[in-house]
Every structure is written in structure tokens, then in C-alpha cells.
C-alpha positions as a Markdown table, in Angstrom:
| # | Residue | x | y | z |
|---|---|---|---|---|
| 1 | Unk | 31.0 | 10.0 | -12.2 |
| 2 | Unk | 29.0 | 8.6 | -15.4 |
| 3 | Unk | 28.1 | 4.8 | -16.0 |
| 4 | Unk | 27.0 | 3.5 | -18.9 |
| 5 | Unk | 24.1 | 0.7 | -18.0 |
| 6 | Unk | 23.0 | -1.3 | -21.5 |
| 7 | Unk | 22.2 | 1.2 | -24.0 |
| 8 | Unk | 21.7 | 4.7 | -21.3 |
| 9 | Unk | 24.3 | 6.4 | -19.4 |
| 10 | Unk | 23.4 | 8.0 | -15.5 |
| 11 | Unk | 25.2 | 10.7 | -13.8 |
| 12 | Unk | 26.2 | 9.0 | -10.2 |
| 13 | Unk | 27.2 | 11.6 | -9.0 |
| 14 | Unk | 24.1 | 13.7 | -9.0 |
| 15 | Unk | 21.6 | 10.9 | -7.0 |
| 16 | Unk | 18.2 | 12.3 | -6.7 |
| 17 | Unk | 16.9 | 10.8 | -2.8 |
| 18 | Unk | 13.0 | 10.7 | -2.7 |
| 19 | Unk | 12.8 | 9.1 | 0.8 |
| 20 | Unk | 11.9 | 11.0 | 3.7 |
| 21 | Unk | 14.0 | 11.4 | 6.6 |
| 22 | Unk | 12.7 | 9.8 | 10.5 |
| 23 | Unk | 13.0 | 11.5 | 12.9 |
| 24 | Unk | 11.7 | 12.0 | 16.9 |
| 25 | Unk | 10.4 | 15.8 | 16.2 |
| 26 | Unk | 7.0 | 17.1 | 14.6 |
| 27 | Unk | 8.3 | 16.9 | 11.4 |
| 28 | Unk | 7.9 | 13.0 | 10.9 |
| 29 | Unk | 5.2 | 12.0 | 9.2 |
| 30 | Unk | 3.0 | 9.9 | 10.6 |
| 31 | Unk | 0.3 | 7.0 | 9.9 |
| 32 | Unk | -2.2 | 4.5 | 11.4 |
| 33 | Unk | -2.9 | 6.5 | 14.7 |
| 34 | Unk | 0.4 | 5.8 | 16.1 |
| 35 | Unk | 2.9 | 8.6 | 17.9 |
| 36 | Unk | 6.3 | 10.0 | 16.6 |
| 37 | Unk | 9.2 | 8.0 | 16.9 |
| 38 | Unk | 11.1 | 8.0 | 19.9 |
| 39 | Unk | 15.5 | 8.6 | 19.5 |
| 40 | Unk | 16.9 | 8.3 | 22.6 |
| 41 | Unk | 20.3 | 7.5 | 24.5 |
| 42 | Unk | 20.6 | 4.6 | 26.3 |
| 43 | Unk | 20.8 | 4.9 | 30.4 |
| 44 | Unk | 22.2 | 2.7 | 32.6 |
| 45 | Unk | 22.2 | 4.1 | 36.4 |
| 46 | Unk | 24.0 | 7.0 | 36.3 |
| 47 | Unk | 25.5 | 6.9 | 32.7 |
| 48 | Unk | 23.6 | 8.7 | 29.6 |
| 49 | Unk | 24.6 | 7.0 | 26.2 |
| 50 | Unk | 24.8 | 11.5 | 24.5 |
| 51 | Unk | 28.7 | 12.7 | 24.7 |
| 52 | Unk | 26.7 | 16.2 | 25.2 |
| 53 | Unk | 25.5 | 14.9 | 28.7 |
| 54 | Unk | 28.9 | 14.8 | 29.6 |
| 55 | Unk | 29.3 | 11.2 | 30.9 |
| 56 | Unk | 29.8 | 9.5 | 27.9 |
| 57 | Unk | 32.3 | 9.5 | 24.9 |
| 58 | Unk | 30.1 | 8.1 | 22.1 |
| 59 | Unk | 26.5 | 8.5 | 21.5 |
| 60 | Unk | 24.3 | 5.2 | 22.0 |
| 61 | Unk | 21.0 | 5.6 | 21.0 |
| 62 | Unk | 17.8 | 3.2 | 21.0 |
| 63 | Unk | 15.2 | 3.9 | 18.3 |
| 64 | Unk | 11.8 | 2.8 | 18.4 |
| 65 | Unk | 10.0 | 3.1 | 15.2 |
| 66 | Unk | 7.3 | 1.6 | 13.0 |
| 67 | Unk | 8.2 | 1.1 | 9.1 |
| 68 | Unk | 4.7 | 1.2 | 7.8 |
| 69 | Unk | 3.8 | 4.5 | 9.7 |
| 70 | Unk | 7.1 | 6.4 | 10.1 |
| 71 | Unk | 8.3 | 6.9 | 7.0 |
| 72 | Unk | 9.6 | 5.8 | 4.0 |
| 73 | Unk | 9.0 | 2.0 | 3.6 |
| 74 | Unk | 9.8 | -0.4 | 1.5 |
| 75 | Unk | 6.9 | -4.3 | 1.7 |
| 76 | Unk | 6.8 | -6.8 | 0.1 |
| 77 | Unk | 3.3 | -9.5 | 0.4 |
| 78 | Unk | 3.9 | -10.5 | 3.5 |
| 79 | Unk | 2.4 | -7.5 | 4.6 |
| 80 | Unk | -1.0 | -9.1 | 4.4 |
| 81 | Unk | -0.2 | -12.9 | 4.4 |
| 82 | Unk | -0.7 | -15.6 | 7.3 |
| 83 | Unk | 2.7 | -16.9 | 6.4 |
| 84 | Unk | 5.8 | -14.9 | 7.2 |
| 85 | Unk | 7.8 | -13.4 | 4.3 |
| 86 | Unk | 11.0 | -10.9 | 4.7 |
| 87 | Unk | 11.4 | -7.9 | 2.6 |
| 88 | Unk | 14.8 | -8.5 | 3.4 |
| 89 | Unk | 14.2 | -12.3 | 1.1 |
| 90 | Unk | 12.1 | -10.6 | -1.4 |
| 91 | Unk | 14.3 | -8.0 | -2.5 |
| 92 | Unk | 17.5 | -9.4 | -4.1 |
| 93 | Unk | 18.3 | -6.8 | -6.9 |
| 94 | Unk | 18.6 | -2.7 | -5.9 |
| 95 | Unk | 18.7 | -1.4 | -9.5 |
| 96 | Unk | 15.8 | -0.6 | -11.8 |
| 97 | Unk | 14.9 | 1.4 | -14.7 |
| 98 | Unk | 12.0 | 3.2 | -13.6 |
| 99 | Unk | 8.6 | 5.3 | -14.9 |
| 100 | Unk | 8.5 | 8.8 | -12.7 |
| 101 | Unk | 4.8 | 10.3 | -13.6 |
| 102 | Unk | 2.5 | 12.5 | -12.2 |
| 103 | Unk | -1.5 | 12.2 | -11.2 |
| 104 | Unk | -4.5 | 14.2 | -10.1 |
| 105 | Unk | -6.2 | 11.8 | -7.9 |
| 106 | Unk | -9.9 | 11.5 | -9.6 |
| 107 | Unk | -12.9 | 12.6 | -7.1 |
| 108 | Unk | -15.1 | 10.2 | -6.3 |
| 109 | Unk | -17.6 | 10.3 | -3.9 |
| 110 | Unk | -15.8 | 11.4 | -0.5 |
| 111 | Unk | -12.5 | 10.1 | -1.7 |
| 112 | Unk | -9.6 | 10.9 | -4.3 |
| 113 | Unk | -8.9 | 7.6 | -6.7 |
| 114 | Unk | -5.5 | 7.2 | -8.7 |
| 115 | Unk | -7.6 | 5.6 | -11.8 |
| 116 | Unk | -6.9 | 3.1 | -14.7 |
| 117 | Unk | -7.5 | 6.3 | -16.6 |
| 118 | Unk | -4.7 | 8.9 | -14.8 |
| 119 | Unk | -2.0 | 6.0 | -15.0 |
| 120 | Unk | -2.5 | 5.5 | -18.5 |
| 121 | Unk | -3.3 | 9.4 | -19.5 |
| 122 | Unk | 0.3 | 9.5 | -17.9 |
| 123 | Unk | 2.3 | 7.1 | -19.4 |
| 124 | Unk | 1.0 | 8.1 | -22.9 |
| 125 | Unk | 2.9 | 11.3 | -21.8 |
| 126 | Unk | 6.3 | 10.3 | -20.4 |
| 127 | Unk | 6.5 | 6.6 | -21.9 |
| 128 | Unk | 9.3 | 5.8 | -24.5 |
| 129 | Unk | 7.8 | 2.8 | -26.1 |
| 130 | Unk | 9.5 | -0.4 | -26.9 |
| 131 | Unk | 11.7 | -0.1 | -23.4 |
| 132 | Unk | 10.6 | -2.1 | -20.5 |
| 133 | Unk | 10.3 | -0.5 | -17.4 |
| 134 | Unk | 11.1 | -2.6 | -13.7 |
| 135 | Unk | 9.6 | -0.1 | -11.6 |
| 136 | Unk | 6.7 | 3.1 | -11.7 |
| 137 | Unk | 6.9 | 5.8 | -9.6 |
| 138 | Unk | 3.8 | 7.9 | -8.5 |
| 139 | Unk | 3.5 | 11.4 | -7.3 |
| 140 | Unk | 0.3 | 12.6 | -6.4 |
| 141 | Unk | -0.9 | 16.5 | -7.2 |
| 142 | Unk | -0.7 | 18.9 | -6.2 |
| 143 | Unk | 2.6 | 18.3 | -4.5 |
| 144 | Unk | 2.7 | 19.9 | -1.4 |
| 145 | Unk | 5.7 | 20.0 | 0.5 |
| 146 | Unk | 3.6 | 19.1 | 4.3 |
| 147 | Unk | 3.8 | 15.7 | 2.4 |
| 148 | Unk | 6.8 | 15.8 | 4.4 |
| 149 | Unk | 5.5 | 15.8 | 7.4 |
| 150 | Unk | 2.0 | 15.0 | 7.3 |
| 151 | Unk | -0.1 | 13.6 | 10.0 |
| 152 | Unk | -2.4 | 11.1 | 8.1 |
| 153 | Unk | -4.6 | 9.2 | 10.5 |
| 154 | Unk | -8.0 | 9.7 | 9.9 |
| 155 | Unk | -7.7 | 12.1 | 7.0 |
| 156 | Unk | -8.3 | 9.0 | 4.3 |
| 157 | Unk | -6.0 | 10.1 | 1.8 |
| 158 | Unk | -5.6 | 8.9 | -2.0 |
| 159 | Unk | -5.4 | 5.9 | -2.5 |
| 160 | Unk | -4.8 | 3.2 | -5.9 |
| 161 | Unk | -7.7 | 1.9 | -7.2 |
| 162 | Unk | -7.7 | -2.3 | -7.7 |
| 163 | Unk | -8.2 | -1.9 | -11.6 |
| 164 | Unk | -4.9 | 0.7 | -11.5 |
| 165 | Unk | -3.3 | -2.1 | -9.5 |
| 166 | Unk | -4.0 | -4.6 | -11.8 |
| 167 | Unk | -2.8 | -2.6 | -14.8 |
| 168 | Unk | 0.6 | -2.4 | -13.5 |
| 169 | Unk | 0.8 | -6.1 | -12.5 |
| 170 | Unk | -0.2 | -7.4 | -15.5 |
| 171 | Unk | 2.6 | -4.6 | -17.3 |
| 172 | Unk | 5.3 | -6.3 | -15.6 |
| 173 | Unk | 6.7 | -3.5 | -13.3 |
| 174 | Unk | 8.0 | -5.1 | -10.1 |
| 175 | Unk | 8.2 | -2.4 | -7.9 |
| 176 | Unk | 6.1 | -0.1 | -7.2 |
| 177 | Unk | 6.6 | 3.8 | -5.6 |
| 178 | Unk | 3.8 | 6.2 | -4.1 |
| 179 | Unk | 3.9 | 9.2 | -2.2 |
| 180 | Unk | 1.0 | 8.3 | -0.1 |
| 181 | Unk | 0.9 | 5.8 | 3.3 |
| 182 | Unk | -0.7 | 3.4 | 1.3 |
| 183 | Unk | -1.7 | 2.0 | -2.2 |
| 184 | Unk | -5.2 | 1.5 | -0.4 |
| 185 | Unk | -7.9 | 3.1 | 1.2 |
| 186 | Unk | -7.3 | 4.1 | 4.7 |
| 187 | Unk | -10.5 | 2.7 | 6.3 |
| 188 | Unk | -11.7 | -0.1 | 4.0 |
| 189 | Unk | -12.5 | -3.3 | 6.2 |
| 190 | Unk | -9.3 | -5.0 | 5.5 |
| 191 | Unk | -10.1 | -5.4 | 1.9 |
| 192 | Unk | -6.5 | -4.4 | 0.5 |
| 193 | Unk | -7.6 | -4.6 | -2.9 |
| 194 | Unk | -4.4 | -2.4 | -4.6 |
| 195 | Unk | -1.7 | -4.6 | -2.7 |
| 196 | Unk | -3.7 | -7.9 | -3.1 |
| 197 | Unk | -3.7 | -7.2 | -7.2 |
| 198 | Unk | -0.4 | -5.6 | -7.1 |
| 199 | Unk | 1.2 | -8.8 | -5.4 |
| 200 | Unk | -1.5 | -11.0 | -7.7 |
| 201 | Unk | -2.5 | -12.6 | -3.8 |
| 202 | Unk | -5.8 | -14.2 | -4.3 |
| 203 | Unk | -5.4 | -16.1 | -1.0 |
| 204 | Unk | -3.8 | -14.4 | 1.9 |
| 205 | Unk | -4.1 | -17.5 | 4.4 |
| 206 | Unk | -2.9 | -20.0 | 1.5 |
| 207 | Unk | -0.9 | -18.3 | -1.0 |
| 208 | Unk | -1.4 | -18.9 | -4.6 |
| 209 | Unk | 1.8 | -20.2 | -6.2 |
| 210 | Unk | 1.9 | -17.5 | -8.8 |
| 211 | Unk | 1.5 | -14.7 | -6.2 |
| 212 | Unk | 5.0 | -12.1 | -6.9 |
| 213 | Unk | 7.2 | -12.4 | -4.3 |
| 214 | Unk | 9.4 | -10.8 | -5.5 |
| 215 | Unk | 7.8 | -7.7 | -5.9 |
| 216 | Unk | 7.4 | -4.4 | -3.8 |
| 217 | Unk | 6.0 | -1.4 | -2.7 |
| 218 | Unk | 7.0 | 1.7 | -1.3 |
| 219 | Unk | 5.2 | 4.1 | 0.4 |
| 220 | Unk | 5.4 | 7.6 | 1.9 |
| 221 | Unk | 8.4 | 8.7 | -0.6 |
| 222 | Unk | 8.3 | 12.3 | -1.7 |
| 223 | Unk | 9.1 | 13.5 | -5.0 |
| 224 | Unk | 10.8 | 17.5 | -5.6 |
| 225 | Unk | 8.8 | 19.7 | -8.1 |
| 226 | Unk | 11.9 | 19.6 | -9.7 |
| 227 | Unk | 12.4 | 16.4 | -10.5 |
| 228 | Unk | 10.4 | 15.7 | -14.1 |
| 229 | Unk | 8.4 | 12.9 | -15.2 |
| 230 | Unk | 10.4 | 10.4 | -17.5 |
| 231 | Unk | 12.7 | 7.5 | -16.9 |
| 232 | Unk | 15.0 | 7.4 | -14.1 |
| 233 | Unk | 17.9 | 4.5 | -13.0 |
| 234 | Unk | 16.5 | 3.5 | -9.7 |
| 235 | Unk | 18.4 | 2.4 | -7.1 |
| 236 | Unk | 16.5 | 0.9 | -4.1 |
| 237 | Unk | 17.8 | 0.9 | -0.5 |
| 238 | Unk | 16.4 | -1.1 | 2.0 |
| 239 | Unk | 17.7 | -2.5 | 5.4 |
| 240 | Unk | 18.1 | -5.9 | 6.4 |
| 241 | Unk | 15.3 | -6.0 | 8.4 |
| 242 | Unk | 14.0 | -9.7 | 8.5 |
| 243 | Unk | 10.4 | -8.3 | 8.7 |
| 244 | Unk | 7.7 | -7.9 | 6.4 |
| 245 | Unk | 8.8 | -3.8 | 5.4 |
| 246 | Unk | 12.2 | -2.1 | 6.1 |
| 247 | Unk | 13.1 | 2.2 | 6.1 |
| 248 | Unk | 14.0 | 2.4 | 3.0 |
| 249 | Unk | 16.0 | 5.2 | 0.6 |
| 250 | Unk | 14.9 | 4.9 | -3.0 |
| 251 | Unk | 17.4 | 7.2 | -4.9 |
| 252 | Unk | 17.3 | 8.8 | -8.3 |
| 253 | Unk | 19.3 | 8.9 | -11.1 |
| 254 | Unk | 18.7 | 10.9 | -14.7 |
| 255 | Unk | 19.4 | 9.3 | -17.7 |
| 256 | Unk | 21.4 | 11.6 | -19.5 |
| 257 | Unk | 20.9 | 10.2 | -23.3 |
| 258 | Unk | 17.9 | 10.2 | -25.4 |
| 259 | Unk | 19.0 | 6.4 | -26.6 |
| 260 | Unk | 15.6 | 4.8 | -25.1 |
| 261 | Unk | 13.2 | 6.5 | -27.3 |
């Protein structure tokens, strides 16, 4: 099934999911020192909410999760603001033409930085000038497929620098994907300088009236070798979580005309 969106046509049929699936086993990945998730049926006396128990004909699970550390996530600023804002508020559209490209986090000191310098080196690759682009997605290299299920606490992972951050601000993209538990540092005293410039906060107790609400970030999404750098349709899947960050399932889909260069 092909639809033609402006001046590209996408394949729906073929969707490309980056998200990664929660679950209660070993395989989740996991971040900010917290345990797996927990999937389990509901009990009430005798009764067991699992059809496989026998004593039940549906299965009636609770499921007790963190979105920030469990998973794919989608946040908007009230992730680091005194007043309350839903993701669920924020994010009013679900399609986007978006930037797929690929980095080499720069070594400095004891950490690896996405730099001003790998964004741009990037985008002079895969860019086709003169189109604006909603959304950027980043995959970090090398690619590993333990992305998958990684344990990240205490391993201080890449992270976005603030002058990266501030690039793609100021270039207009809205929404912004990573394969990484955060745009920022693991362990850096609450500074949260990538989200504060993303979100263009300058105040997170009295927010500044040009701050982008309607702007977000996902984190913990993992991008197949497979999958090449260029422009994709976007299609971003949250749920209605009124909360500052839902699960979310960003999906792919290829542009199959060369009618954006």
C-alpha cells in the first residue's frame, strides 16, 4: 500500500519499527539503577488472572514499568520543569519527515560526545537541501545489537553535547531520536544541558515563554544496520499517558522517489 504525501510517495506497507520491545526478562534494557520490569497476573484469593494457570479464561495482567528507564520513550520539557506538562498535550501530530544519520561519538576525556562537528559531518552526507526536515534521528556507532538489551547504570554512555543541542533547535527539527538513555550525560549534577537547549528552557522553575513545548525526545530506540541514512516518513507512536514521557513506537517508512533532492 503506497501514499503519496506532498511531493514523496512511502511504501506503508513495509513500516520500519525502531522501538524496543518491554519486557519482564533479561533482555530489557535498563537505565537509572532501577530493576526489570515486572508483567504479572493479577490475584485475587484463589484466582490467578493466566488462562495457563487454569483458573481463569482471560489473561489480566498488571505492569509496572518506568518510561524513562525501560525502554523506548517518548518526553517532552516537562521532564525537567517545576510545572507539570503531558507528553500526551505536547504531542498533537504523529507524522514527520525525518533525517536518519549516523555518528562516531568523539572521545573526550573519559567520555564519548555526539559533537557540533559529527552532526554536521553527517548531514552534509545524507541531507537533500532545500527540504525541511520535522524530525533527526541519531544512531550511535558502532551499532551493536546488546543496544537491545543493555544494562546502562553506571556505564556513562554517549551522550549530546549542549552546542549539538543547540544546532538542532535553532534548525527547526521538533523531534528528536537517539539510541542512547539520554541526550545527556549520565552523572552530570543535574545540569541537563542537551534537553535544556533542545527544549530552548532557560528556566526550569519559571518557564520562559518561548521554551518548545511542543517538541520531543526519544530515547533508547534502536536502529537495524540495515536501515540507511537518508530521509524517512516518520510516524510517532506514543500512549496517552498524561505524564511527562509515554512507551513509545517510532516507525519507519522509506521514501521510495528521489523527488526531494
Amino acid at each position: 500500500m503506497k501514499a503519496k504525501i506532498n511531493n514523496f510517495e512511502v511504501d506503508l506497507s513495509k513500516p520500519i519499527d525502531i522501538s524496543i520491545p518491554l519486557t519482564n526478562t533479561d533482555e530489557n534494557p535498563i537505565a537509572w539503577y532501577i530493576e526489570k520490569p515486572v508483567i504479572e497476573p493479577v490475584v485475587f484469593g484463589d484466582w490467578i488472572g493466566k488462562v495457563s494457570e487454569g483458573k481463569s479464561s482471560t489473561n489480566f495482567n498488571n505492569i509496572f514499568f518506568n518510561p524513562h528507564g525501560h525502554g523506548t520513550h517518548t518526553e517532552c520539557l516537562g521532564h525537567i520543569t517545576r510545572e507539570f506538562y503531558s507528553i500526551n498535550q505536547s504531542l498533537k501530530q504523529f507524522f514527520f519527515l525525518a533525517e536518519l544519520i549516523s555518528v562516531v561519538p568523539e572521545l573526550q576525556g573519559e567520555d564519548l560526545v555526539i559533537t557540533l562537528d559529527n552532526i554536521l559531518n553527517a548531514l552534509d552526507v545524507t541531507l537533500k537541501l532545500g527540504v525541511p526536515k520535522e524530525a533527526l534521528i541519531i544512531r550511535t556507532l558502532p551499532n551493536f545489537k546488546i543496544k537491545k538489551s543493555l544494562k546502562y547504570s553506571n556505564t556513562n554512555p554517549p551522550y549530546l553535547s549542549e552546542e549539538a543541542a543547540l544546532f538542532i533547535c535553532e534548525s527547526g527539527i521538533k523531534h528528536l531520536l537517539i539510541d542512547l538513555p539520554s541526550v545527556d550525560k549520565e552523572k552530570d549534577e543535574g545540569k541537563l544541558l542537551a534537553h535544556k537547549a533542545f527544549w530552548n528552557v532557560k528556566d526550569v522553575n519559571n518557564l520562559n515563554a518561548d521554551a518548545r513545548l511542543d517538541c520531543t525526545i526519544t530515547e533508547m530506540i534502536y536502529v537495524p544496520d540495515e536501515v540507511k541514512d537518508g530521509t524517512y516518513l516518520l510516524n510517532l507512536q506514543i500512549t496517552s499517558f498524561e505524564n511527562d514521557a509515554s512507551p513509545s513506537k517510532p516507525v519507519l517508512y522509506a521514501v521510495l522517489n528521489d523527488e526531494l533532492s
